[in-house]
C-alpha positions, 0 to 999 in steps of 0.5 A, a space after each residue: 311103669 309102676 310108681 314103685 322106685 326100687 331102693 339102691 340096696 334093691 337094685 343092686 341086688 336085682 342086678 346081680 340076679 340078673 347077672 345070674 340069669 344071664 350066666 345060666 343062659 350063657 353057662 358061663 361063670 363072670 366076675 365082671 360085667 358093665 351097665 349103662 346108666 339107662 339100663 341101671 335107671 330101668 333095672 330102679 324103675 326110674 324116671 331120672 337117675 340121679 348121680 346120689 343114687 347111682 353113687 348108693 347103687 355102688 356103695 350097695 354093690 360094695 356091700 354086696 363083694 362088688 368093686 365098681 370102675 365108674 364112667 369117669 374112668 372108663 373110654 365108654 361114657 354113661 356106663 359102668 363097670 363092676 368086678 367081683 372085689 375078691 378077684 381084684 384082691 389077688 392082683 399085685 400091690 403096685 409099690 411106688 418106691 421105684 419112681 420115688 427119685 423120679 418125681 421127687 427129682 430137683 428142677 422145675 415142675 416143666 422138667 420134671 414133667 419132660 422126664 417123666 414123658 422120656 421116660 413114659 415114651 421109653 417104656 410106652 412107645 407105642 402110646 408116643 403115635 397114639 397121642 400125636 395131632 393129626 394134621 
């Protein structure tokens, strides 16, 4: 490995030429894509990545018409996930006026919290099983 560290704004941008590498070869147009964090070091010509530089690396991407979805927020740990930002754009703005009286509702937090989980259940029943302890 050479001494070389590509800088954020580099790496992002290598990223997306090998996005679009990757299309050519498959010919097929994507607006998404996800990268371990172990390919993110590699793609740097890094040793060790750093949480300040993986968190440059975004806001490159950002800068670059990319929205990045972080491993926090993901099932699959140590990866990340980008789209195209133009693309989230066009999806629908959730208001929260319909469950203003819901979770500004009278009572202790504990029933609030119960209703809120009725009502979950009610319009997520199939989450009520998967949440369950097995014995």
């Amino acid at each position: 490995m050479s001494n070389n560290r590509i800088s954020a704004e580099h790496t992002a941008k290598a990223l997306l030429i090998n996005l679009a590498l990757y299309k050519e070869g498959k010919g097929k147009d994507l607006s998404r894509f996800r990268i371990s964090k172990k390919s993110l070091k590699l793609a740097a010509n890094r040793l060790t990545l750093r949480e300040a530089f993986v968190a440059d690396v975004i806001d490159e991407m950002a800068q670059l018409g990319w929205s990045c979805i972080d491993e926090g927020t993901m099932v699959t740990e140590g990866e990340l996930a980008f789209i195209q930002s133009d693309k989230i754009e066009v999806w629908p703005r959730l208001g929260v006026l319909r469950i203003r009286s819901l979770v500004r509702m009278k009572g202790s937090l504990e029933e609030v919290h119960e209703v809120i989980d009725d009502d979950y259940y009610e319009y997520y029943p199939e989450q009520d099983d998967d949440l369950a302890i097995d014995d």
